[in-house]
C-alpha positions as CSV (number, residue, x, y, z in Angstrom):
1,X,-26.3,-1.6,24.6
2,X,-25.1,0.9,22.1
3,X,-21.3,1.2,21.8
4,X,-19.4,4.5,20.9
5,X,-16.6,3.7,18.3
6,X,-14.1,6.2,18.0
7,X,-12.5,6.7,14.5
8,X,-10.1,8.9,12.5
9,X,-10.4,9.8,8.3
10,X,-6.7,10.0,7.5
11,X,-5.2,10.0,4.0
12,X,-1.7,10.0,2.6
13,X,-1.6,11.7,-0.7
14,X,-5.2,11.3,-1.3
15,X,-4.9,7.4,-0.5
16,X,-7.3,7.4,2.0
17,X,-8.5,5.4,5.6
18,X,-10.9,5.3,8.2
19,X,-8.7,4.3,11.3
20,X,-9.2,2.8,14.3
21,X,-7.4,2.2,17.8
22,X,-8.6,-1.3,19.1
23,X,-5.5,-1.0,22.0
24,X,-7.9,1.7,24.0
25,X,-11.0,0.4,22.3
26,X,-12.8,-2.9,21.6
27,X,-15.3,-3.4,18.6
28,X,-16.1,-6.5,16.3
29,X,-17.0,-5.8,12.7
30,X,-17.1,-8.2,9.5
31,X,-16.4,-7.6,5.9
32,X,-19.9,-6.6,5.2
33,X,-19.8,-4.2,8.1
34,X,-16.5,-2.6,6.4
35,X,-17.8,-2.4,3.0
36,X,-20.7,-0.5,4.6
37,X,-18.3,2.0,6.1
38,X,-15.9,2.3,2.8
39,X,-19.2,3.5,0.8
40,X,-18.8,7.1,-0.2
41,X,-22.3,7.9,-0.2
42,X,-23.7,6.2,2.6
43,X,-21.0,5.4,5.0
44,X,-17.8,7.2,5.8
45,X,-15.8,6.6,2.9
46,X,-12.1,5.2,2.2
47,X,-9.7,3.0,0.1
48,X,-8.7,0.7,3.8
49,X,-9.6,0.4,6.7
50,X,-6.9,0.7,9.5
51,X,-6.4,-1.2,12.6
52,X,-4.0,-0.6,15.4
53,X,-4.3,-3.4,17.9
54,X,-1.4,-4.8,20.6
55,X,1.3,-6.3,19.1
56,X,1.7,-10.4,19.7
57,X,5.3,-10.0,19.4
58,X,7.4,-8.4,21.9
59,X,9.7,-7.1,20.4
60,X,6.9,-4.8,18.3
61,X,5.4,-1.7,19.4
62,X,1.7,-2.1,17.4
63,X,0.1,-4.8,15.4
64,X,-0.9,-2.7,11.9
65,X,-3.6,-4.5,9.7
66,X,-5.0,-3.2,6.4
67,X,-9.0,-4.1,4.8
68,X,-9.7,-3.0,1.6
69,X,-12.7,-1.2,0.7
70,X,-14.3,-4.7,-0.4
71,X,-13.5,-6.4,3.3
72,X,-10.6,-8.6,2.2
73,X,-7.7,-8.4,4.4
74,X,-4.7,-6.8,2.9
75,X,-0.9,-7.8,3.7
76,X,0.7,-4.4,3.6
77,X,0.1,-0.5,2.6
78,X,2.5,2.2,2.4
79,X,0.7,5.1,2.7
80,X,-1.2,3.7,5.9
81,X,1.8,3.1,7.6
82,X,2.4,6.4,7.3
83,X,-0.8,7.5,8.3
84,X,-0.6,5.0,11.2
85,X,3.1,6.6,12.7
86,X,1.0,9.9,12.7
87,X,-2.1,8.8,14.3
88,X,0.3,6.9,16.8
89,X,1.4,10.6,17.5
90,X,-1.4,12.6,17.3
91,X,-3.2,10.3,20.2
92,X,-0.4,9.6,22.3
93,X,-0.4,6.1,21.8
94,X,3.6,6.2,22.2
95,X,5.9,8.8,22.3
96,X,8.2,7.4,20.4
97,X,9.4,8.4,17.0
98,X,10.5,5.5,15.3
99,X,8.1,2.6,15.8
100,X,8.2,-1.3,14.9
101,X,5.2,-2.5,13.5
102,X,4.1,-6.1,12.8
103,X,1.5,-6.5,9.6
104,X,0.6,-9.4,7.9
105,X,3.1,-8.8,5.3
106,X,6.0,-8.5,8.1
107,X,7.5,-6.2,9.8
108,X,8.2,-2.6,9.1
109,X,9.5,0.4,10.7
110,X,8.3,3.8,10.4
111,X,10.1,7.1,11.4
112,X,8.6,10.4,11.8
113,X,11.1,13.3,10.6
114,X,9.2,16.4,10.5
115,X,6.5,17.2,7.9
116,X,7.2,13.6,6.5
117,X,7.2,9.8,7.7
118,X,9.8,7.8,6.5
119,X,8.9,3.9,6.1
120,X,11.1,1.0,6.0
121,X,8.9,-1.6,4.0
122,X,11.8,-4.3,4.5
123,X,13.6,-6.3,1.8
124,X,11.5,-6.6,-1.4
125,X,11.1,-9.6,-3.7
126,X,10.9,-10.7,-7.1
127,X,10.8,-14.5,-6.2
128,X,7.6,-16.4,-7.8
129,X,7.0,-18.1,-4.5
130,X,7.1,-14.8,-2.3
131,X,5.0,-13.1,-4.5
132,X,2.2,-15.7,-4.7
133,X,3.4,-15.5,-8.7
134,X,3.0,-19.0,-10.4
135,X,5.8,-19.5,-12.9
136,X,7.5,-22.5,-14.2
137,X,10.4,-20.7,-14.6
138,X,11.9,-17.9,-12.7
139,X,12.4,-14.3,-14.4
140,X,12.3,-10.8,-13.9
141,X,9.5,-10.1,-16.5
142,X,6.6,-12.0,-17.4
143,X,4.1,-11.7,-20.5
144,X,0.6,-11.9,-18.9
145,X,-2.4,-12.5,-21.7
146,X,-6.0,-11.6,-20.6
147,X,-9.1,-10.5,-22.2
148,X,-8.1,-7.2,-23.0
149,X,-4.8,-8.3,-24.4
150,X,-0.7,-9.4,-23.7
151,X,1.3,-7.4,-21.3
152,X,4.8,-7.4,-20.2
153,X,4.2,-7.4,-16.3
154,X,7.3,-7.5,-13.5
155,X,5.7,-8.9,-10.3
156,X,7.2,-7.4,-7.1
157,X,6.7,-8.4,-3.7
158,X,7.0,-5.4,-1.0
159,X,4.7,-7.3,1.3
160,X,2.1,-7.6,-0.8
161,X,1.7,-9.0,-4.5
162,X,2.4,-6.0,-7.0
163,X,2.6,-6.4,-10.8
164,X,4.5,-3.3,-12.6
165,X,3.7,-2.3,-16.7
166,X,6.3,-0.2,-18.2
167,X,4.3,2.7,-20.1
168,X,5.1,5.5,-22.9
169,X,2.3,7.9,-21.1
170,X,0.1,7.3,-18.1
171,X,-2.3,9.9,-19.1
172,X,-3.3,7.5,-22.0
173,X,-3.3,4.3,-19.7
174,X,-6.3,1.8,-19.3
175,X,-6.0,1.7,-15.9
176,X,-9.4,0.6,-15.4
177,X,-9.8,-2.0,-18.4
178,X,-6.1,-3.6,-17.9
179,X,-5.6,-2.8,-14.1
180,X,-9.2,-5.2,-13.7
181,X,-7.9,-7.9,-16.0
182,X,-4.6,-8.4,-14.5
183,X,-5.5,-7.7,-10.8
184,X,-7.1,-11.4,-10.2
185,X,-5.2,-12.6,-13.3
186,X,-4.4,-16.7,-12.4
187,X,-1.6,-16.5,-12.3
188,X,-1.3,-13.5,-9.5
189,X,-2.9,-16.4,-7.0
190,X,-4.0,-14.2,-4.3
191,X,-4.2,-11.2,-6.7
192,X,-1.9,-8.2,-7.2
193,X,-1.7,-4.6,-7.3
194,X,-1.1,-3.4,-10.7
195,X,1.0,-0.5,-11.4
196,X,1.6,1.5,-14.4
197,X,4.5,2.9,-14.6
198,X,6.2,5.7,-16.9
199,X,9.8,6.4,-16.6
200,X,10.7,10.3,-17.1
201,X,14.7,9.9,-16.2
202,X,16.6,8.3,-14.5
203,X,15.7,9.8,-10.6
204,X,11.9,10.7,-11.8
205,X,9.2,7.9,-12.6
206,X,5.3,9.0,-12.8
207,X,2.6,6.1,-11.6
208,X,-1.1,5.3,-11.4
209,X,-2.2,1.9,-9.2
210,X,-5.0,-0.3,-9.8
211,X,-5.2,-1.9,-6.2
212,X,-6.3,-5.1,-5.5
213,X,-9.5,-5.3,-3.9
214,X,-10.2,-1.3,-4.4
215,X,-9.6,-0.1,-7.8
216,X,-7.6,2.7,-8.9
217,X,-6.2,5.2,-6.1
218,X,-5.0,8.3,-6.0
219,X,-1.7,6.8,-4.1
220,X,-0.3,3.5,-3.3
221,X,2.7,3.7,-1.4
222,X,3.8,0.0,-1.7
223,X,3.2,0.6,-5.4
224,X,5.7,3.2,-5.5
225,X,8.4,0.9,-4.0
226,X,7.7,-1.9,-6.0
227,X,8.0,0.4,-9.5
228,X,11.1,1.4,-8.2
229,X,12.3,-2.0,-7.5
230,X,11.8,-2.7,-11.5
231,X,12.6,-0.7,-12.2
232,X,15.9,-0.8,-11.1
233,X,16.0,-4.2,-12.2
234,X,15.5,-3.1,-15.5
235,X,18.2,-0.3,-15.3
236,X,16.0,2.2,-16.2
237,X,16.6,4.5,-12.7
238,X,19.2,5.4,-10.3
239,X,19.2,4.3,-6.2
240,X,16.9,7.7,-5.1
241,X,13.4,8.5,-7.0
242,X,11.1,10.9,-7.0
243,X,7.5,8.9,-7.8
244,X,4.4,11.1,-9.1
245,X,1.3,9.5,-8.2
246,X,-2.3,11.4,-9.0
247,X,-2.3,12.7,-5.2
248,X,1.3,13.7,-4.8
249,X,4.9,12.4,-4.9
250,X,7.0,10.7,-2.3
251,X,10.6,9.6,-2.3
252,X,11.6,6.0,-2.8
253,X,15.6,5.0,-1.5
254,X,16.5,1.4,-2.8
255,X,20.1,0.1,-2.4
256,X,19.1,-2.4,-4.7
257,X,19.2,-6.6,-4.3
258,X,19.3,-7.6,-0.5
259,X,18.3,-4.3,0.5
260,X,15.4,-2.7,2.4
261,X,13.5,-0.2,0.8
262,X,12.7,3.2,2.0
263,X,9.6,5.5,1.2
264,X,9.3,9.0,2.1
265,X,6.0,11.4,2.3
266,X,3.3,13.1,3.9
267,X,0.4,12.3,6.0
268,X,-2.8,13.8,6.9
269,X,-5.7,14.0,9.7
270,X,-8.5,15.0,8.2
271,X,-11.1,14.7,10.7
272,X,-12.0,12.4,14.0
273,X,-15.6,10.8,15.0
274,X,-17.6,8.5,16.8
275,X,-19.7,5.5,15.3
276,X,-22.8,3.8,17.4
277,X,-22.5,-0.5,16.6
């Protein structure tokens, strides 16, 4: 019996997804079966895979999960959640405008205010233990050496593992070389998203993302919150920045320590279909 799968490509500032409602629907699928659907020349094509299933807390509207393009399960991803309020919307799934989402990285709220989707990503850490960041001793930076050389790295948790490199240019960044040393690096022990950030003032900060279990992306949303996390830490930005990512720019509010973060940017439907599993 042939099933009818019914998907939507969505991206968020060229970050982009293959999503899929599995409250309405039901389908099985493996990591091989998404790796075959992330392939840009034979399958559909994305940097995650989406999933929107009921929520096994009460108290949540949706249970949100993220697979990379390579079938591992991810804990958390900005720009998704972004995409996922405006899915939510677009198929009247809930009428609400504010939604509580569990993921595996915990729970976050997202709010749709007009052309934009605001995302509360919750309280971000720089603890080794949160992170999954082995270090004798705790500190805010750490120097990382790998095969292509030492770096200065800041690991940030937003939900999910993120390691942040302090650059003079981006443009000149080996995002590939470095971003693929340091993304499985030991001591990152479930991996890491690697960002490179370079800071233009104070409330500006451009930033290109190697992400773990993808490569580099045009966006990474949770990599936006966590370069703004150090850098506040490092005092090198004030409470409200502008990020500049290859597809776009969003806004990133932190209070600072014992504060939530807030992200701030568009969405995009690009088209709906149908598989046959």
């Amino acid at each position: 019996m042939t099933l009818s799968l019914q998907f939507a490509k969505m991206h968020g500032l060229g970050n982009d997804f293959m999503v899929l409602d599995l409250v309405t629907q039901e389908a099985e699928f493996d990591a091989e079966t998404i790796r075959s659907w992330s392939d840009r020349k034979t399958g559909i094509g994305f940097d995650q895979l989406l999933v929107i299933e009921p929520p096994t807390d009460p108290e949540a509207d949706f249970w949100y999960r993220i697979y990379n393009a390579d079938g591992s399960e991810a804990q958390q991803c900005g720009n998704g959640a972004r995409c996922i309020a405006t899915f939510i919307k677009h198929t009247n799934l809930s009428p609400k405008t504010e939604l509580d989402l569990q993921t595996a990285g915990g729970p976050i709220t997202t709010r749709l205010m007009n052309d934009n989707v605001q995302v509360d990503m919750g309280i971000p850490s720089t603890q080794p233990g949160a992170i999954g960041f082995s270090a004798d001793v705790e500190s805010l930076c750490y120097r990382l050496e790998s095969a292509t050389g030492c770096f200065e790295v800041t690991p940030v948790s937003v939900g999910n593992p993120h390691g942040v490199l302090f650059v003079d240019d981006i443009t000149l960044a080996d995002v590939a070389t470095i971003g693929g040393a340091l993304t499985n690096h030991p001591r990152f022990l479930e991996g890491a998203n690697i960002g490179f950030c370079q800071v233009v003032d104070s409330g500006f900060i451009r930033l290109r993302v190697f992400e773990r279990g993808v490569g580099e992306t045009r966006a990474c949303g949770t990599g936006a919150c966590a370069a703004v996390v150090a850098c506040q830490l490092h005092n090198k930005v004030k409470q409200t920045v502008k990020v500049s990512l290859p597809g776009g720019k969003v806004r990133v509010d932190w209070q600072g320590p014992g504060s939530a973060v807030k992200m701030t940017g568009p969405s995009a439907l690009v088209y709906e279909g149908s598989l046959n599993l």
